[in-house]
C-alpha positions as CSV (number, residue, x, y, z in Angstrom):
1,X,4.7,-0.3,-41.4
2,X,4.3,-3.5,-39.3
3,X,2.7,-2.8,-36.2
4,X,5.7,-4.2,-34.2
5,X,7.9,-1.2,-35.2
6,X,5.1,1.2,-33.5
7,X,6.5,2.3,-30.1
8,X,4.7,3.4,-27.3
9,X,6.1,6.2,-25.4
10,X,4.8,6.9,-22.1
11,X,6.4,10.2,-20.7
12,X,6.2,10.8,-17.1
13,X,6.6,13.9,-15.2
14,X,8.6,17.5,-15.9
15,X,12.2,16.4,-15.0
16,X,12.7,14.1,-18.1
17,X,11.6,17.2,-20.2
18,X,12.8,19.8,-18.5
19,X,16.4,18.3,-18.6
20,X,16.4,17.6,-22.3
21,X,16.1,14.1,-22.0
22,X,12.4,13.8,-23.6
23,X,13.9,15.0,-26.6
24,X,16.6,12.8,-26.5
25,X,14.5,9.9,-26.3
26,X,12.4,10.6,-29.0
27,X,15.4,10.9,-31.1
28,X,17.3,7.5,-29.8
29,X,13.7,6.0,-31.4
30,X,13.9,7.3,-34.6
31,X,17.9,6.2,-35.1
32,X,16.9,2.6,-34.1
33,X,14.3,2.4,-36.9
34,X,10.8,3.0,-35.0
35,X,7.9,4.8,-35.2
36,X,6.2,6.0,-32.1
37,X,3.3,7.9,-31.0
38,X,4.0,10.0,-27.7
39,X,1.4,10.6,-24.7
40,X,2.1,11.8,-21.4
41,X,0.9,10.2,-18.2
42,X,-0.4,12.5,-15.0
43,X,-0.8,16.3,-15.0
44,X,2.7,17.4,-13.7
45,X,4.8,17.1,-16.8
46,X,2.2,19.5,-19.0
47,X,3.7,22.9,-18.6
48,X,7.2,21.5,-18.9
49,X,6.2,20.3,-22.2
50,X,4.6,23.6,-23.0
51,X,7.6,25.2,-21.9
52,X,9.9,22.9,-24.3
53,X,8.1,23.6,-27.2
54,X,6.7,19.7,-27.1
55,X,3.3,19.7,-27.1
56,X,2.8,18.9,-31.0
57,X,5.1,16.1,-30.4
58,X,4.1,14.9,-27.2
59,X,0.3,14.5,-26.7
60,X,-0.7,16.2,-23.5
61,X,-4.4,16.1,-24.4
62,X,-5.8,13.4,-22.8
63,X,-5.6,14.2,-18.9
64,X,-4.9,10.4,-18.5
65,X,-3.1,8.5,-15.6
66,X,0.0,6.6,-16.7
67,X,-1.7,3.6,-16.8
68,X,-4.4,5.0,-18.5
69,X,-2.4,5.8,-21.1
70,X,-0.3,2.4,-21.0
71,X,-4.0,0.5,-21.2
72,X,-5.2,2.9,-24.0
73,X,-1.8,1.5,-26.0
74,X,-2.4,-1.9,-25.5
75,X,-6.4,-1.9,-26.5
76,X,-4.9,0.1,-29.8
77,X,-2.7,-2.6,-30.6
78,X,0.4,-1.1,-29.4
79,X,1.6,-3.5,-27.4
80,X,5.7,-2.6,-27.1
81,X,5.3,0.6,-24.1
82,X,8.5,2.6,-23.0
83,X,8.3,4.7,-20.2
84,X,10.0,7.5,-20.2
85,X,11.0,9.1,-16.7
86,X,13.5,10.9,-14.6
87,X,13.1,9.9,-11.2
88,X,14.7,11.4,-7.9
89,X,16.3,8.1,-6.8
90,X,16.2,4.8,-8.0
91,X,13.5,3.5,-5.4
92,X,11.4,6.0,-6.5
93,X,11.9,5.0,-10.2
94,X,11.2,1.3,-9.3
95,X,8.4,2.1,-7.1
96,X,6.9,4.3,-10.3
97,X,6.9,1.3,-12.5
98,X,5.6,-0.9,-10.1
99,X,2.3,1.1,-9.5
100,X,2.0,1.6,-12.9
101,X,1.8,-2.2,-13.6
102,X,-0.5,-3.1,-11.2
103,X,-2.8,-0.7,-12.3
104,X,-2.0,-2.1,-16.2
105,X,-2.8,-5.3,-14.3
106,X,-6.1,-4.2,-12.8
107,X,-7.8,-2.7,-16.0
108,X,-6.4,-5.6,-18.7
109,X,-7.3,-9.3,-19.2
110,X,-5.5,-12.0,-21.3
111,X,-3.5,-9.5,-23.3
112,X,0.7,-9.9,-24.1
113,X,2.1,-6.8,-23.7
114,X,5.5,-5.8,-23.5
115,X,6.5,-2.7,-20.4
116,X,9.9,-1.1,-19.9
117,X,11.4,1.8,-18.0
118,X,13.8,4.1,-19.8
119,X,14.9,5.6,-16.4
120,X,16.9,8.4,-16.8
121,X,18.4,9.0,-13.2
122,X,20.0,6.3,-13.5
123,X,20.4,5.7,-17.2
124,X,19.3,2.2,-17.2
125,X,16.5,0.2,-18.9
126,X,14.1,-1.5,-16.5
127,X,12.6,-5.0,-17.9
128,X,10.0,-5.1,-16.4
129,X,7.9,-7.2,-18.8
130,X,9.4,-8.1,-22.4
131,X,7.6,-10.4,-24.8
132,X,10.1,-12.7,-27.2
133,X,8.7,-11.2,-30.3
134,X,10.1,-7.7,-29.2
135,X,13.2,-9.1,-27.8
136,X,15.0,-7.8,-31.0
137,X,13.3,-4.3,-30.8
138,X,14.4,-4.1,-27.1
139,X,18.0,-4.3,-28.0
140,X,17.9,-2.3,-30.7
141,X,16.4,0.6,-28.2
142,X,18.7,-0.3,-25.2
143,X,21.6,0.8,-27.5
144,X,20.1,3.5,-29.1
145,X,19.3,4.7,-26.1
146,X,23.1,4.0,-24.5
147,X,21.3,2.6,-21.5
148,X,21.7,-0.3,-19.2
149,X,19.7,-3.1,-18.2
150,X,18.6,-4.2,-15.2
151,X,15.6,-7.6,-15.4
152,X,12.6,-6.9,-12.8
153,X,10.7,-9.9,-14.4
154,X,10.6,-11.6,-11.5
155,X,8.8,-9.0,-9.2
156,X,5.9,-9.0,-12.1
157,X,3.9,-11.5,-10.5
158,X,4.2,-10.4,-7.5
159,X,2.9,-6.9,-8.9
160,X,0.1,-8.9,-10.9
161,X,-0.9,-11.0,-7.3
162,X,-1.2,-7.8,-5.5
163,X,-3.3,-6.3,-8.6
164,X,-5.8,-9.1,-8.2
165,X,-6.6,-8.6,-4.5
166,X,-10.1,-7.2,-4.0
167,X,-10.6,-4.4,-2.3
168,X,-11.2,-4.4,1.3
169,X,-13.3,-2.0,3.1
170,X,-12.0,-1.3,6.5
171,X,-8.4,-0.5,7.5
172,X,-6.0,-0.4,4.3
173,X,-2.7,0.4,4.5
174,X,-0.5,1.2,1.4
175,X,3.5,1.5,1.6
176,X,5.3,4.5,-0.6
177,X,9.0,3.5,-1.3
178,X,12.0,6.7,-2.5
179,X,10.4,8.8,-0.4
180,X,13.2,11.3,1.7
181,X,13.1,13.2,5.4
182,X,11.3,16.0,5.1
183,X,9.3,16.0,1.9
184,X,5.8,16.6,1.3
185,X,3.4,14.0,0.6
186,X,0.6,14.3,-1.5
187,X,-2.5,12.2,-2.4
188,X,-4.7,13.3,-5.7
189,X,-2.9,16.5,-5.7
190,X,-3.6,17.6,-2.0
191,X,-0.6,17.9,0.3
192,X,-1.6,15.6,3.8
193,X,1.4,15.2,5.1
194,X,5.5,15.1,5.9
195,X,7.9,12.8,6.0
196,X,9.5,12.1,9.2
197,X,13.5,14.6,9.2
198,X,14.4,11.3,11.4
199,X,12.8,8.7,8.7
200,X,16.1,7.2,7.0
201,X,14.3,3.8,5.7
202,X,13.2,5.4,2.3
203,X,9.6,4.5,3.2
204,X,6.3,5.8,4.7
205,X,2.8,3.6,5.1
206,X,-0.5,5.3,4.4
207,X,-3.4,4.1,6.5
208,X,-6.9,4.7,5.7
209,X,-10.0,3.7,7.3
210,X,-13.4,3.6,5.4
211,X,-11.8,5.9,2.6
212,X,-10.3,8.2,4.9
213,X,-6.3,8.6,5.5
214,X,-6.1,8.1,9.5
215,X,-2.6,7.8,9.8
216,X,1.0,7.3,8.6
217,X,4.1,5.7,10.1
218,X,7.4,7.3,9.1
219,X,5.5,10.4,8.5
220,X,2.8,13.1,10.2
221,X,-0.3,14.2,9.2
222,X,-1.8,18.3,8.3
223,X,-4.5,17.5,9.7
224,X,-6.8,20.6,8.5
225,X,-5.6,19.6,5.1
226,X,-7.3,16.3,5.2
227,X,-10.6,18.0,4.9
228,X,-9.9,18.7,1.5
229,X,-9.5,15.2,0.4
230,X,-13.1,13.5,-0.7
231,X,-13.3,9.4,0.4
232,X,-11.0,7.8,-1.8
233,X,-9.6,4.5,-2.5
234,X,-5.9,4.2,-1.3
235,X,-5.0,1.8,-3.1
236,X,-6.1,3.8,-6.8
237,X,-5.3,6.5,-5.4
238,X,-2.0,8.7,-7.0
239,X,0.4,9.2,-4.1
240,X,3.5,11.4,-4.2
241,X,6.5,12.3,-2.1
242,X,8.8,15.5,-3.2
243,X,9.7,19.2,-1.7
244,X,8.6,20.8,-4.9
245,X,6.2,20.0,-7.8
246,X,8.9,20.5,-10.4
247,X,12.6,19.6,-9.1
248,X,13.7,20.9,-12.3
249,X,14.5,24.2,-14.0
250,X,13.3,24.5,-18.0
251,X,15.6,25.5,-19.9
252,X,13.4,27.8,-21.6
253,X,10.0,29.1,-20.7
254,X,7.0,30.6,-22.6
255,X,8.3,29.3,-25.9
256,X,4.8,30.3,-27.0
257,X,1.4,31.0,-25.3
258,X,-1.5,28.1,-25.8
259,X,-4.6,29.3,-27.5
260,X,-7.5,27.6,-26.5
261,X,-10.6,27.1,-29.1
262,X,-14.0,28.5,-27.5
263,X,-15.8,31.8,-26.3
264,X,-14.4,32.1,-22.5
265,X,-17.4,32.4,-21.3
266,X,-17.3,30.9,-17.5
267,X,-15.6,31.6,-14.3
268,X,-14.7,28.8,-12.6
269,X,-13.6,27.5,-8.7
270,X,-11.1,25.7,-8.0
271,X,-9.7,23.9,-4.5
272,X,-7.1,22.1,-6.4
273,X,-5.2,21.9,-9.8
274,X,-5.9,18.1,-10.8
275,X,-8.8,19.2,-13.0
276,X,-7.4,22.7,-13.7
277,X,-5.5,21.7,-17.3
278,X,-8.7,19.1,-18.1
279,X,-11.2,21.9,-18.3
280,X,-8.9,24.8,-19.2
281,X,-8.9,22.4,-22.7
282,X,-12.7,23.1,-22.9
283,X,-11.7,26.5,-24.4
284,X,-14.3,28.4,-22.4
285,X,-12.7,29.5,-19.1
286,X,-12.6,33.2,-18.8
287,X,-11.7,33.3,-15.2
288,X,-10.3,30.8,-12.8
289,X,-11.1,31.2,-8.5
290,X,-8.2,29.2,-6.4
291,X,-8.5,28.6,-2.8
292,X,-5.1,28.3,-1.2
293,X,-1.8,29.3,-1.5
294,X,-0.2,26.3,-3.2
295,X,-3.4,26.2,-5.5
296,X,-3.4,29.4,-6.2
297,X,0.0,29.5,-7.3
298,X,0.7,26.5,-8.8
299,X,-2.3,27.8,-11.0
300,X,-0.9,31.0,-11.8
301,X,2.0,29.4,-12.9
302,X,0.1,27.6,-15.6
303,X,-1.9,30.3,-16.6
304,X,0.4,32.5,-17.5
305,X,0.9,30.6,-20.3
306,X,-2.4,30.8,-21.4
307,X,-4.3,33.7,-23.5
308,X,-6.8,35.9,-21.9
309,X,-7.4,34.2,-18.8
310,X,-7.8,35.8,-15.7
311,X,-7.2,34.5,-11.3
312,X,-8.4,35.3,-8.6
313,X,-6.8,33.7,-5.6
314,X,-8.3,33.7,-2.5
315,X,-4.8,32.7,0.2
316,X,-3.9,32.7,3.8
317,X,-0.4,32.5,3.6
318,X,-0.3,28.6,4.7
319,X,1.7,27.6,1.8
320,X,3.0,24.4,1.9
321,X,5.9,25.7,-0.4
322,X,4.8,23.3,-3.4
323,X,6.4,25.6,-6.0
324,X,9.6,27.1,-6.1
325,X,9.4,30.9,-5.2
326,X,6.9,30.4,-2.8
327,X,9.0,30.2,0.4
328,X,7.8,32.2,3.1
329,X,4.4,32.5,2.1
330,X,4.6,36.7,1.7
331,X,2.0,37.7,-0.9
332,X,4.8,39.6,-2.8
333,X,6.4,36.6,-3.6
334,X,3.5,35.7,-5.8
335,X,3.7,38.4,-7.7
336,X,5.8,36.2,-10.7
337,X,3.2,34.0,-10.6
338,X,0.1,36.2,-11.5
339,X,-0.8,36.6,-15.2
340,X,-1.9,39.6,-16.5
341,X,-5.1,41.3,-15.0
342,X,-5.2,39.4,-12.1
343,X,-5.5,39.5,-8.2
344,X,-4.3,37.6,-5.2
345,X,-6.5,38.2,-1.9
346,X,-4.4,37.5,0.9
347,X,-6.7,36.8,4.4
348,X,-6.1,35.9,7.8
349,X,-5.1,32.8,8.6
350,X,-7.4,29.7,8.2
351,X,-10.1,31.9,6.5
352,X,-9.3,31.0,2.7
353,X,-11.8,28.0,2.6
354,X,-14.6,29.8,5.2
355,X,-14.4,32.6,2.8
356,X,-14.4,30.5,-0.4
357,X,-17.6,28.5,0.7
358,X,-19.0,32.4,1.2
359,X,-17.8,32.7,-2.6
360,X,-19.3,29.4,-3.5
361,X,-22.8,29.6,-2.4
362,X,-23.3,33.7,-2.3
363,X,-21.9,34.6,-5.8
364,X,-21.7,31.4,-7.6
365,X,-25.1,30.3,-6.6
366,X,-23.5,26.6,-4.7
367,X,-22.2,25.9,-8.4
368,X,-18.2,25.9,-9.2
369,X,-18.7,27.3,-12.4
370,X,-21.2,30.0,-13.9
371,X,-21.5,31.4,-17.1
372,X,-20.7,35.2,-17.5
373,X,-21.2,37.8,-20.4
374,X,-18.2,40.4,-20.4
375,X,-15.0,39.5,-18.9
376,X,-13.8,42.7,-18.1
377,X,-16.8,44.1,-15.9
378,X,-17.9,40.8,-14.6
379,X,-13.9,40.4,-13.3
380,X,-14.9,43.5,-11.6
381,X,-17.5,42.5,-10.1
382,X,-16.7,39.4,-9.1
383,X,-13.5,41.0,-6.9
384,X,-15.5,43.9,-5.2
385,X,-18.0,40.4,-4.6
386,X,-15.2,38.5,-3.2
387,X,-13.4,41.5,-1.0
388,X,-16.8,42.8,0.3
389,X,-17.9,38.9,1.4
390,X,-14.4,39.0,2.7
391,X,-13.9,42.6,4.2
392,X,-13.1,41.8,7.8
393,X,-11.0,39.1,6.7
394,X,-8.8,40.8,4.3
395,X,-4.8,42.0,5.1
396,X,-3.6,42.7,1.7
397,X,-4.8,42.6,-2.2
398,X,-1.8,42.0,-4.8
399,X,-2.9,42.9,-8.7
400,X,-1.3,42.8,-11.6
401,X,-1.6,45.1,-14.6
């Protein structure tokens, strides 16, 4: 088949999948005549695939950023790139493919490429960048899809300018657009903020000072959370705004467990779940470690649908309520998010991460992963380890069978 009838379909988060909509873009390909190959951009859209059944469609292997994935379709000769995405609002949608671009921008030279948005919450195509030789593929999609159009060629150069900049060490200030009062907001997975309840412009700036996130306007900081964030580059760095992880409900869950190839042979710590999926792939993670409440479940959530492996969470009942279920922070409400043999230690509060470094450097030798030979006794072990490090911090101890 001639190469331009390959589509590139770059899926985006859980709420296109959750709400059917992946699989009724995949089919609004097919009728117009195209072949495709599927990838999906980011971390958060992974169990919503798993939970659709997707996975041998949809390629959730490759633990790539959106524009990752976009670049890695363009250096392949697939040069026609949909993405595919259900956003809260539409200035979080534009705001999506914007970012996107400019980091397309940043990693190509000299290459024609064609990039538009399939944006479901508003069931319109975004043009962002269309070459002529696709023109006739684009409007064969647009009405397969049932979408409408909306041109965004202009802002491109604006968006390839702003890619070009060099990066300037100092002050940097970044601005998030579609952002609402009250949500959470997140950098590389770790929450560091709110939005403003008064903050009605739809917008929050970042401000970071030699790699570190000093301030926001429109928004406060969580201060203690900040520690968790390593020096960073806010300008690469993946920014998000939401009350919950997943906005949407699956429509079914578990439609089967994911086998992983290898001998689990290694526990493993974790502070957050960016790299959890990456190295769960490896096939040889027996047991995971989580340190905090919102890592800990988010985690649990994903491992229940994995074979044979086993948490430990070590919590303190701050959670910033990144899951839904998690509400008040009670340890029983984790409970449907433990899988099987497992344990939640629940501490007092602000001891998760003294106690984890305890973990860290007295039973994992300073290493965050160690090999191990039997899962059940060195599971065991590991939790009298972590409970007697822990005694005079511990309030409660949730299991499951």
């Amino acid at each position: 088949m001639a190469e331009e009838k390959v589509v590139g379909l770059l899926f985006h988060g859980p709420e296109v999948v959750d709400e059917g909509e992946a699989e009724e873009a995949l089919a609004a390909v097919r009728s117009a005549g195209f072949e495709y190959e599927a990838v999906l951009g980011g971390i958060t859209g992974k169990t919503a695939i798993i939970d659709a059944g997707l996975q041998h469609i949809i390629d959730i292997s490759g633990d790539k950023k959106p524009s990752e994935v976009a670049l890695d379709f363009i250096e392949r000769g697939i040069d026609f790139i949909i993405l595919v995405n259900h956003a809260k609002n539409k200035e979080s949608a534009i705001a999506l493919g914007r970012g996107i671009l400019r980091n397309v921008f940043k990693g190509l030279k000299g290459k024609e490429f064609s990039f538009v948005q399939a944006e479901y919450a508003v069931r319109t195509f975004f043009k962002w960048i269309l070459s002529s030789k696709h023109e006739d593929a684009f409007r064969k999609l647009k009405d397969a899809f049932g979408f409408d159009e909306e041109d965004f060629s202009s802002a491109v150069a604006d968006v390839a300018a702003f890619a070009e900049r060099a990066d300037v060490r100092g002050v940097v200030r970044r601005e998030i657009s579609g952002v609402l009062p009250n949500e959470k907001i997140l950098v590389n997975g770790v929450v560091i903020g709110r939005v403003s309840a008064e903050n009605k412009s739809g917008k929050i700036t970042l401000i970071a000072k030699n790699g570190r996130i000093v301030g926001v306007e429109g928004g406060t900081l969580i201060e203690h959370n900040l520690v968790k964030l390593p020096p960073l580059d806010l300008n690469a760095a993946v920014v998000k705004t939401g009350t919950h992880i997943r906005r949407t409900k699956p429509r079914r869950v578990g439609v089967e467990s994911v086998s992983v190839k290898g001998e689990k042979k290694k526990v493993c710590l974790f502070y957050t779940v960016e790299n959890l999926y990456p190295r769960l792939e490896k096939g040889d993670v027996a047991i995971v470690i989580t340190v905090g409440d919102d890592t800990t479940s988010i985690a649990g959530d994903i491992l229940k649908r994995f074979e044979g492996i086993r948490l430990i969470g070590i919590t303190d009942g701050d959670a910033d309520g990144l899951i839904k279920g998690i509400e008040t922070g009670s340890i029983t409400e984790y409970s449907s998010f433990l899988p099987r043999k497992s344990v939640i230690i629940r501490l007092k509060p602000e001891r998760d991460d003294v106690v984890a470094e305890k973990v860290k450097r007295e039973v994992l030798g300073g290493r965050e992963e160690v090999a191990i030979e039997d899962i059940e006794r060195d599971f065991e072990r590991l939790k009298r380890r972590i409970l007697d490090l822990a005694r005079e911090d511990v309030q409660s101890v949730l299991s499951s069978e």
